[in-house]
ZADREN-265326 format. One record per residue (C-alpha): x, y negated, z. Coordinates in steps of 0.02 Angstrom, whole numbers, padded with zeros to 5 digits, always signed. Each point is the difference from the previous one (the first is absolute). Layout:
residues N
XYZ;...
END
This chain:
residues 178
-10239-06190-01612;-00159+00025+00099;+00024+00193-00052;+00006-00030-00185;+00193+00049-00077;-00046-00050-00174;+00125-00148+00006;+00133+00108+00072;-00027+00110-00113;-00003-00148-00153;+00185-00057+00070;-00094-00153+00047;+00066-00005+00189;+00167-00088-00040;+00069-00167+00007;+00090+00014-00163;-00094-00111-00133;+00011+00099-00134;-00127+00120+00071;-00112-00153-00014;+00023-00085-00156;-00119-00005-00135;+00049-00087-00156;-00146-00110-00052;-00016-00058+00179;+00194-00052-00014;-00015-00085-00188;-00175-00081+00086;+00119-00082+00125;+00125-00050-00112;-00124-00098-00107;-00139-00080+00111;+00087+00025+00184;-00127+00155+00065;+00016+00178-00021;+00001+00151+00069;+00052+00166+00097;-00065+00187-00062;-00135+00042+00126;+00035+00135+00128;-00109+00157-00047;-00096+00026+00141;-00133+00164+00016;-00148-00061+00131;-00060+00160+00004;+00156+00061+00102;-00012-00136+00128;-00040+00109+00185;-00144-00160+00000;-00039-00057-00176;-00093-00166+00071;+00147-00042+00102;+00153+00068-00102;-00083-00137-00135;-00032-00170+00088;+00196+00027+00083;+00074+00066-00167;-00078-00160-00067;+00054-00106+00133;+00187+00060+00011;+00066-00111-00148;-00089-00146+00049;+00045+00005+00189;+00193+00035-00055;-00006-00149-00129;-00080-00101+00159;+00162+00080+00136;+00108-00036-00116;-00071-00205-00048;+00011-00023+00187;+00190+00077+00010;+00077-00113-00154;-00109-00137+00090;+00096+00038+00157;+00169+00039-00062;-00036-00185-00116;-00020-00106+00151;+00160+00093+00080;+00115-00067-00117;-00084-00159-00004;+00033-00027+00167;+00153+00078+00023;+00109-00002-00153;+00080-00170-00072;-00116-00001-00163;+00116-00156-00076;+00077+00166-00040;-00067+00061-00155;+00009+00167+00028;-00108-00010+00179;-00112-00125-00122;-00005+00153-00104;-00014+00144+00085;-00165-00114+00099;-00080-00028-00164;-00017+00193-00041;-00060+00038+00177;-00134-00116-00016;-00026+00058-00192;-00023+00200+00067;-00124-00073+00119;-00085-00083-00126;-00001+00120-00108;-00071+00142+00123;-00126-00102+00050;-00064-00046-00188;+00000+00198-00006;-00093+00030+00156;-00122-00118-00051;-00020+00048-00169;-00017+00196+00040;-00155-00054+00118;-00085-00048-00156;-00149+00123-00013;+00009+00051-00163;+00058+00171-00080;+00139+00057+00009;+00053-00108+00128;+00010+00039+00204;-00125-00109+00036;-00122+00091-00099;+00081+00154+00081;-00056-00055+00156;-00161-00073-00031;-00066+00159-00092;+00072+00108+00133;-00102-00113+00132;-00154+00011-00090;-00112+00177+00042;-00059+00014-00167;+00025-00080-00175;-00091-00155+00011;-00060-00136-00112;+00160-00110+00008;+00116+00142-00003;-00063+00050-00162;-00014-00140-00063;+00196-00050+00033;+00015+00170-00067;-00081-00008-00190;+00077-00204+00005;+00163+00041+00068;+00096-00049-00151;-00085-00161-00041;+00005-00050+00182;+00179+00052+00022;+00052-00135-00177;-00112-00118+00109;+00087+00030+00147;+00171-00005-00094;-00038-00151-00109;-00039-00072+00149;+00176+00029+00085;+00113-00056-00151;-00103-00152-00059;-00007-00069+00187;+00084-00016+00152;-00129+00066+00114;+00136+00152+00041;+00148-00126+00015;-00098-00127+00112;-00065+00116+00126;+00153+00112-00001;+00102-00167+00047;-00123-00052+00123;+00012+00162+00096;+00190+00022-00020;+00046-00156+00015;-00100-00011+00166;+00069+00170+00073;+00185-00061-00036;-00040-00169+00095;-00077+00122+00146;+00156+00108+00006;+00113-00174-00009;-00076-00055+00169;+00121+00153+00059;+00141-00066-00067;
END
């Protein structure tokens, strides 16, 4: 919490989901595969160092959704190599391993984007020792770049390439162990 108890205090420090849902992310989801969580309310001003509670409170999702690529990677290759996968259910239960994995690393990727209200921009801005040009200008365009950005995801495979590349490429790595 870096000092601040504003998601405590929010009843955002659980693992139940329903603390986290927000309707149009879910219906986004539903009909063009991408939504979205509520935000955790977060109060800089009660970090014990504002510069510092920033860049790691904007860091924490993405370096989870990275931990957690490289266990489903891990945990992939382990069935691969040790389970009988002419069993369906081993073939299964490999395909959603390496699905979580891709999946956290699309969102690690995507949350580095530097553009409001993402992470990325987060961490960028919290980098920065003053508001400077690009900042606001990221800032006033942030909508327009964030269709762009979005547009960008659902009408190519940029996400989808690179996320296989890197998964694919970590569960090969972890094979060798197996």
């Amino acid at each position: 919490s870096m000092g601040d108890l504003t998601p405590k205090m929010a009843g955002r420090l659980t693992l139940n989901p329903l603390a986290h849902f927000d309707i149009l992310g879910f219906i986004f989801m539903l009909l063009f595969g991408f939504g979205w969580a509520k935000p955790v309310p977060i109060q800089s001003r009660n970090f014990r160092n504002i510069k510092k509670g920033e860049i790691w409170v904007s860091l924490a999702g993405i370096l989870t959704n990275l931990a957690l690529c490289v266990i489903f990677s891990f945990l992939c290759a382990l069935v691969l190599g040790l389970a009988d996968i002419s069993i369906l259910f081993w073939l299964f239960v490999a395909r959603v391993f390496m699905f979580s994995a891709f999946i956290n690393f699309a969102l690690a990727v995507f949350n580095l984007i530097p553009i409001p209200p993402l992470d990325g921009f987060n961490f960028v801005s919290a980098l920065c020792k003053y508001e400077n040009k690009f900042i606001q200008f990221v800032r006033k365009n942030s909508m327009i770049l964030m269709l762009i950005v979005l547009a960008l995801i659902m009408f190519t495979n940029i996400m989808g390439v690179f996320a296989d590349l890197v998964v694919g490429n970590l569960i090969a790595l972890f094979g060798m162990i197996f």
